[in-house]
N, C-alpha and C positions, 0 to 999 in steps of 0.2 A: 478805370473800369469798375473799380472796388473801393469800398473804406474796410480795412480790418478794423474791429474791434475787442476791448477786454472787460466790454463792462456793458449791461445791459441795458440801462441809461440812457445807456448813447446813442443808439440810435432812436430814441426819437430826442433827444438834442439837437444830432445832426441832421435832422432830416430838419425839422424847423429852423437851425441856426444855417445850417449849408447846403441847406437844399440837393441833401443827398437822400433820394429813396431807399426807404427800408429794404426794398429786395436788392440795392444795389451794397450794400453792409451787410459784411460778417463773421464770425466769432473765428480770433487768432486760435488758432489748434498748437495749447501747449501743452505740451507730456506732463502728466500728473507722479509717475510713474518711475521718473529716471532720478530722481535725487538721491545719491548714497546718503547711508546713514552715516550720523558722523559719532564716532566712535571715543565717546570719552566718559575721563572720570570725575563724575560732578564732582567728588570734591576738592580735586583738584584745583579747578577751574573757579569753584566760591573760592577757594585760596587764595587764586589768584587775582583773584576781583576784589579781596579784601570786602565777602560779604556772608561768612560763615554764620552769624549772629540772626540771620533772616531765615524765616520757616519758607515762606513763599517769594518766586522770583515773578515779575512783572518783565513787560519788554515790549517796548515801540522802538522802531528803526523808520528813519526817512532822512532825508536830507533838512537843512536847518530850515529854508523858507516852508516847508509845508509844517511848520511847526507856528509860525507865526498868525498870531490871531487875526481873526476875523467876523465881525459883529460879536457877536455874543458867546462867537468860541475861543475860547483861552484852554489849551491844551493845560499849560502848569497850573491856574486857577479850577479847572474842576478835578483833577488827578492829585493836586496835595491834601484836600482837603482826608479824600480816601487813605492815603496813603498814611496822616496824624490819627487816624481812628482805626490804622491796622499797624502798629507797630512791630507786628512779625515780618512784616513784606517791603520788598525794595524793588524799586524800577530801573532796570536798567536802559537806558537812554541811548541808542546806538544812532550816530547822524548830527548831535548837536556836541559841541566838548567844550572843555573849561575856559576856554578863550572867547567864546560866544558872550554877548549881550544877555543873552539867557540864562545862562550858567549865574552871571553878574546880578540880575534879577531875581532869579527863582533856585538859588543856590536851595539845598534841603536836604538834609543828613539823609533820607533816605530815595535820593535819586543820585545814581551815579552817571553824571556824564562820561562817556567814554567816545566823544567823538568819531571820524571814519575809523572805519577796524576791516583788516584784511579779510577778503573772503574765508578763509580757512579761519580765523578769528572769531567772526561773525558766526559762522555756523559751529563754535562750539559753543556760543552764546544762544543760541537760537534752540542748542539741544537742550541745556538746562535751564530754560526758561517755563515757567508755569501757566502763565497765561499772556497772550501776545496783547496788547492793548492799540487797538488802532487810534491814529494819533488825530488830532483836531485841528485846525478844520480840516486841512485837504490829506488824503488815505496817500499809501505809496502801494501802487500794484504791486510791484515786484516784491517787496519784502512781506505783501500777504501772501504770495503765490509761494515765497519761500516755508513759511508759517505753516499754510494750509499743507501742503508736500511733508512736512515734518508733524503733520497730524497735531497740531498745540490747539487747544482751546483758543478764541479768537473773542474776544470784546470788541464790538465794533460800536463808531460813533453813535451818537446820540442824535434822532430829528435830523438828518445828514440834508444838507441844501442840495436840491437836485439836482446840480453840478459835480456833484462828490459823490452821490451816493451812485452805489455800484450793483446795487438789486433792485428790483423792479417792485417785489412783495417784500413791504413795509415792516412785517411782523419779524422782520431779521433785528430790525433797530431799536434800542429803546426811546419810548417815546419823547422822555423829559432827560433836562440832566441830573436832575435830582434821585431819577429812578438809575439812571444809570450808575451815580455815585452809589446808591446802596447795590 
């Protein structure tokens, strides 16, 4: 009868790709509203992270394949480079962990892999996070909808192929990567 959707994008993707009419698509109704706050103590929790030494905390969450490049997007090639010319700040990496090909590649004193972590986990990582950084190429809905609900500041991809990108008005994204590193 319907295509629900979470991303604006899509429908006209699926209306070209599957020949689903626009009126027949539309927007999944999730509560903005209902997240408890999660109640801790940052510094704790840098303790416990072994990242007291850091002014600013950085944070992309997703599973490991939407980390993995594609054409000219390299998640760890444009985020280290930020991260050698911010030496106060560290990214916490939630979805990829030290066992990962990744990790083996793009090891770097200031990303801590911290592979799957419990939802109760997660959300104290997500409390004292500073700025959420959306990951490259491909976005995780759920862990921006978690972000967004927790009101964090949000970096989102750069030039997003329009398969990825999740807004319709451009002026969300920055245009180059270059712009976006600074």
């Amino acid at each position: 009868d319907g295509m629900v959707q979470i991303g604006e994008t899509n429908f006209d993707i699926d209306e070209v790709r599957r020949g689903i009419a626009k009126h027949k698509q539309f927007y999944l109704p999730i509560p903005v509203n209902t997240i408890e706050e999660t109640l801790v103590n940052r510094d704790d929790i840098v303790k416990k992270l072994g990242i007291e030494q850091y002014k600013t905390v950085l944070l992309s969450t997703s599973s490991e394949n939407k980390f993995v490049f594609f054409k000219d997007y390299n998640y760890f090639e444009t985020i280290i480079p930020v991260l050698d010319k911010n030496p106060d700040t560290v990214l916490l990496l939630v979805g990829v962990g030290t066992a990962s090909w990744m990790f083996k590649k793009y090891a770097h004193p200031q990303i801590k892999f911290l592979g799957i972590q419990m939802p109760s986990d997660l959300a104290q990582i997500e409390a004292i996070a500073d700025v959420y950084i959306e990951n490259l190429p491909y976005s995780s809905f759920t862990a921006l909808l978690q972000v967004f609900m927790r009101r964090k500041a949000i970096h989102f991809v750069y030039s997003p192929l329009k398969i990825t990108q999740l807004f319709k008005d451009k002026s969300v994204y920055t245009p180059s990567k270059e712009e976006w590193q600074e």
